[in-house]
C-alpha positions, 0 to 999 in steps of 0.5 A: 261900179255904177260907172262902168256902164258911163265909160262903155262897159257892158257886165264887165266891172272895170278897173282903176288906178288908186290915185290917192285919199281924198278926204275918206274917199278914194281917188281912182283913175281908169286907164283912160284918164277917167277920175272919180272918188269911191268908198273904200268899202265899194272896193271888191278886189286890189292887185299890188302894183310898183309905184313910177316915181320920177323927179318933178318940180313942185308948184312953189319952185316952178313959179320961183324959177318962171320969175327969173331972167330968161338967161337964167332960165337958159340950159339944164335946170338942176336937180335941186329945182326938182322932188320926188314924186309917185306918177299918178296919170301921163297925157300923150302928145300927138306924136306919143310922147308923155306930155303932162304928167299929174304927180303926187309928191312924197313930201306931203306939204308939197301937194294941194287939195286938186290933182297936180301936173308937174314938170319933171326932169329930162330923165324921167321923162325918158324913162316915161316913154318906155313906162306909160301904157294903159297896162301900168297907168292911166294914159291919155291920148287923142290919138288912140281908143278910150279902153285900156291895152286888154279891151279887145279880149270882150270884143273878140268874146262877143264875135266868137259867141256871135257866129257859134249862135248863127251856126247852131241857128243855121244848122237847125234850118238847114243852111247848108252854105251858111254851115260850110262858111261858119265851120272854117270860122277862125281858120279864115276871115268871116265877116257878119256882111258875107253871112247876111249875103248869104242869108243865114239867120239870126238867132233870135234866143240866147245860148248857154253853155 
């Protein structure tokens, strides 16, 4: 998708989270919180996936319940304040803990035109905290990257290529020390700082395989 490359991937096609229908788009959702709306025909591939659902507590019910008294208000709210609803993204608080939570409502007349967060009842929250990884849903969090949990596999990818270049470069040119250090690569640490001390070169060609 054209987005890809907006949000820090390279040739790799990202994937998203199918939030909901909007209009005769698709609203989907990276797994860092990125929303954007695209074509049902732009779709290359789906996997299946089990819907969370929790309790949550509609807009209409929430502004009912924030106009009683406090004392009203005090210890735990009951079951019928809340609905239930299909989990569409969590925010993390600074300590990791779900946060906001943006539902979609299976009673259809219970969700508006915009994305909606929604309080939802302690035990749905509980069971949040085990559930809300960027591997199941969007989550957002100031505390961690803006990739999803399987980033680093393009990362690790892109190191391994980079030192099997400089060894095939090294032992064309006779690097001798630069051959001995790149050959325990993977067994130990060798970081790109060491091999520039050492001087071996970098290729300046790209190999195939």
């Amino acid at each position: 998708m054209l987005v890809g490359r907006q949000m820090g991937y390279r040739d790799e096609l990202p994937y998203f989270y199918f939030q909901r229908i909007v209009g005769n788009r698709l609203e989907v959702c990276s797994p860092n919180g990125y929303v954007t709306k695209v074509a049902p025909e732009d779709v290359c591939d789906f996997v299946a996936g089990e819907p969370v659902m929790v309790q949550a507590m509609p807009r209409e019910k929430f502004l009912e319940r924030s106009r009683l008294p406090l004392s009203a208000r005090q210890g735990t709210i009951s079951i019928e304040w809340y609905d239930e609803a299909y989990v569409l993204a969590v925010e993390k608080d600074r300590w990791g803990r779900p946060d906001r939570v943006w539902v979609q409502f299976v009673d259809s007349n219970l969700n508006g035109d915009a994305r909606q967060c929604a309080p939802v009842d302690d035990a749905s929250r509980k069971r949040l905290a085990a559930l809300c990884r960027r591997t199941r849903m969007p989550v957002i969090s100031k505390n961690t990257g803006g990739r999803s949990a399987d980033a680093g596999v393009a990362r690790a990818k892109d190191d391994a290529r980079h030192m099997v270049s400089r060894f095939m470069k090294a032992a064309l040119t006779g690097h001798q020390a630069g051959v001995e250090l790149l050959t325990m690569a993977g067994a130990t640490p060798v970081s790109k700082s060491k091999l520039n001390k050492l001087g071996v070169p970098l290729s300046t060609s790209r190999l195939c395989f």
